[in-house]
C-alpha positions in Angstrom: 0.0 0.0 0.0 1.5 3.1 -0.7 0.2 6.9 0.7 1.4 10.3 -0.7 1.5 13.3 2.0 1.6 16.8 0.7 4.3 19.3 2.7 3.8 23.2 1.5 6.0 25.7 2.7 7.1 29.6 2.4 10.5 30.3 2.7 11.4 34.0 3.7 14.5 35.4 2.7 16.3 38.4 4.2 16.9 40.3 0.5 15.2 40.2 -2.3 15.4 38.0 -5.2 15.2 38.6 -9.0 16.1 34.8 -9.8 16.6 31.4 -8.7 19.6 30.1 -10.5 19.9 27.0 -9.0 18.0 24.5 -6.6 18.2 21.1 -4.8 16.4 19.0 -2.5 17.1 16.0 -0.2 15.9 14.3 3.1 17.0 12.4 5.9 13.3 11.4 6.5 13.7 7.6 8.0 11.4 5.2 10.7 13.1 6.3 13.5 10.5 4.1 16.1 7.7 1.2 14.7 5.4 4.1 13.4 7.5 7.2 13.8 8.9 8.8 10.9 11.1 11.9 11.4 13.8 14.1 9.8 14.3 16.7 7.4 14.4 18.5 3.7 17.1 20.4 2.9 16.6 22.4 0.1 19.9 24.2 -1.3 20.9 26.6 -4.0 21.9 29.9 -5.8 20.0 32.9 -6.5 20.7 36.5 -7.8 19.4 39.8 -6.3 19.2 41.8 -9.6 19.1 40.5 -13.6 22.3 42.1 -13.9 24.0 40.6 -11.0 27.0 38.3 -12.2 27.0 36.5 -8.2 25.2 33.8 -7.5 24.5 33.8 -3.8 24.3 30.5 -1.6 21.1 29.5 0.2 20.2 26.6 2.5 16.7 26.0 4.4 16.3 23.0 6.5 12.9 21.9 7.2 11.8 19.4 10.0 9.3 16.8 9.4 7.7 14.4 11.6 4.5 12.1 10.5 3.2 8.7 12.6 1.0 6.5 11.0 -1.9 4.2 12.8 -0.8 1.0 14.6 -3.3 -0.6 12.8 -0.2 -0.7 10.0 3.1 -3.0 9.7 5.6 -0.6 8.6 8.9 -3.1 9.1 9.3 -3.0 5.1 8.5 0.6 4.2 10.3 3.2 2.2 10.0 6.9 2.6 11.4 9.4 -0.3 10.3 12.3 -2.4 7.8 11.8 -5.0 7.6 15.2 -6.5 9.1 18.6 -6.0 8.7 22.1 -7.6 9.0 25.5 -6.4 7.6 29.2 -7.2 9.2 32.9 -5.9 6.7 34.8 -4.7 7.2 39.0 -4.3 10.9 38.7 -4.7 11.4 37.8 -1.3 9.2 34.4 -0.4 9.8 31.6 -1.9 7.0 28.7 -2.8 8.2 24.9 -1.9 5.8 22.3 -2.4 7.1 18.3 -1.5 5.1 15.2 -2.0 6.3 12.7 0.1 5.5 8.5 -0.2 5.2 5.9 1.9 5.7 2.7 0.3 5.3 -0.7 1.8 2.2 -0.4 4.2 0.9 -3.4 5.3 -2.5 -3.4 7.4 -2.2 -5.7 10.3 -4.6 -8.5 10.1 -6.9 -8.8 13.0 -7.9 -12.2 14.3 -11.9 -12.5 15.8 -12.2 -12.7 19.2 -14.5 -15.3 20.6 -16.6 -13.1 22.4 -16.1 -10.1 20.2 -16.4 -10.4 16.8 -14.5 -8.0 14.7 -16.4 -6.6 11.7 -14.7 -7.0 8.4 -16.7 -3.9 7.0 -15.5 -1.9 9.9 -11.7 -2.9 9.8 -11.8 -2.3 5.7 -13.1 1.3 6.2 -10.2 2.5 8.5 -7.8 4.6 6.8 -4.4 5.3 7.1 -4.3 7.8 10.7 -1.3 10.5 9.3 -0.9 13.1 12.5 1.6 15.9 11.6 3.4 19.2 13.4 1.8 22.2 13.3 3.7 23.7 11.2 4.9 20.8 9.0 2.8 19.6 6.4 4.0 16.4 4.5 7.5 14.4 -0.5 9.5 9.5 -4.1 11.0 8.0 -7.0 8.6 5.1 -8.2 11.1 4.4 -11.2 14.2 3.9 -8.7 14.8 0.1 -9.0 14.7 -1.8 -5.5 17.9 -4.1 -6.5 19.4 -0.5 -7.3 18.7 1.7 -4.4 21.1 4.4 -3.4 21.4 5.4 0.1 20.8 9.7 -0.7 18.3 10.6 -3.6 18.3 14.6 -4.3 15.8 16.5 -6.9 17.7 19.0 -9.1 15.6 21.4 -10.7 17.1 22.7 -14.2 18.0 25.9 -14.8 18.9 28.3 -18.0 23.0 28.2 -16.4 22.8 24.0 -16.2 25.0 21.7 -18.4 25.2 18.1 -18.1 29.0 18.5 -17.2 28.0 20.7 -14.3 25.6 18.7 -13.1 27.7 15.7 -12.9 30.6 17.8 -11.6 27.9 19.8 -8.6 26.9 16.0 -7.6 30.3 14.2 -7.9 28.6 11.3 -10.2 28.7 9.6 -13.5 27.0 10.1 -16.5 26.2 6.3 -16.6 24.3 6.7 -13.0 22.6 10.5 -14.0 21.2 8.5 -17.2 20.2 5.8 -15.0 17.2 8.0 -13.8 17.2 10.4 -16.2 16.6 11.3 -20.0 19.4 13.3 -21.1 17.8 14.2 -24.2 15.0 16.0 -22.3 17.1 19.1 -20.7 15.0 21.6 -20.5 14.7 24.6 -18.0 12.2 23.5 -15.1 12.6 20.0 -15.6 13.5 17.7 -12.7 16.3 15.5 -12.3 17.1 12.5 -10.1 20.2 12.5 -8.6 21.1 9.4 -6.6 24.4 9.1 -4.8 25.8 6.1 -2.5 25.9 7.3 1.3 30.3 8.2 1.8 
């Protein structure tokens, strides 16, 4: 069973900004108890305060995220990533992410009758998933990724006007083999998203 949960989130920065010339995301969203999932996004880039600007100033947000899901669920073989990713800059000076995050992997728990208390299939079919989140943390994977091929860090590059594929592979430290592993080279156009997975150091 597999359950998507939406994170939305407005990023305020201190100046404002004309573009953004670059950006990245990635998590270190993990099961961190039998049905507690916790950690964070990062989300990383460059941006520039006016179109004549030649600098390309650094930015880094992190962003906690916290989710449990219902007993009622065996979560010993799930998998949490990112699912999809895109951005918009609001009024020069707020910018727009929006994460989709999966759960892959649910199982629902079977329940066995009790003698004197009969369980209700109907009733046990109609429960959903129980998702509780932060206040301030809303709820994003790669369903192409191949399980015999998983990396241990997955990252979602958003292509710019300034990317090449030689930058790309140079920013990440990978191959071209394991960028076209995910990807379609042939398709680089600006706003597109690329997968970038990279083995844990």
């Amino acid at each position: 069973m597999k359950k998507l949960i939406p994170f939305q989130k407005e990023l305020k920065f201190d100046q404002n900004i004309y573009e953004i010339t670059s950006i990245s995301l990635e998590h270190t969203l993990k099961l961190v108890e039998e049905h507690q999932i916790s950690g964070e996004f990062i989300i990383s880039g460059t941006y520039k305060i006016t179109e004549a600007s030649i600098n390309f100033d650094p930015f880094e947000y992190k962003l906690p995220f916290d989710i449990s899901i219902d007993k009622k669920y065996n979560t010993q073989n799930i998998e949490v990533d990112i699912n999809d990713f895109y951005y918009e800059l609001i009024n020069n000076e707020i910018l727009s992410v929006n994460i989709e995050v999966v759960i892959d992997g649910l199982e629902e728990v079977k329940i066995e009758p009790e003698i004197k208390k009969e369980v209700q299939k109907e009733e046990v079919e109609n429960r959903e998933v129980q998702i509780t989140e932060n206040k301030d943390e809303t709820g994003s994977i790669f369903e192409n990724l191949d399980d015999n091929e998983r990396y241990s860090v997955y990252k979602v590059h958003v292509i710019t006007e300034n990317d090449t594929v030689e930058s790309i592979l140079q920013k990440y430290e990978i191959t071209r083999e394991t960028l076209e592993a995910y990807n379609d080279l042939n398709d680089m156009q600006i706003g597109n998203k690329l997968i970038i997975a990279q083995s844990e150091n």
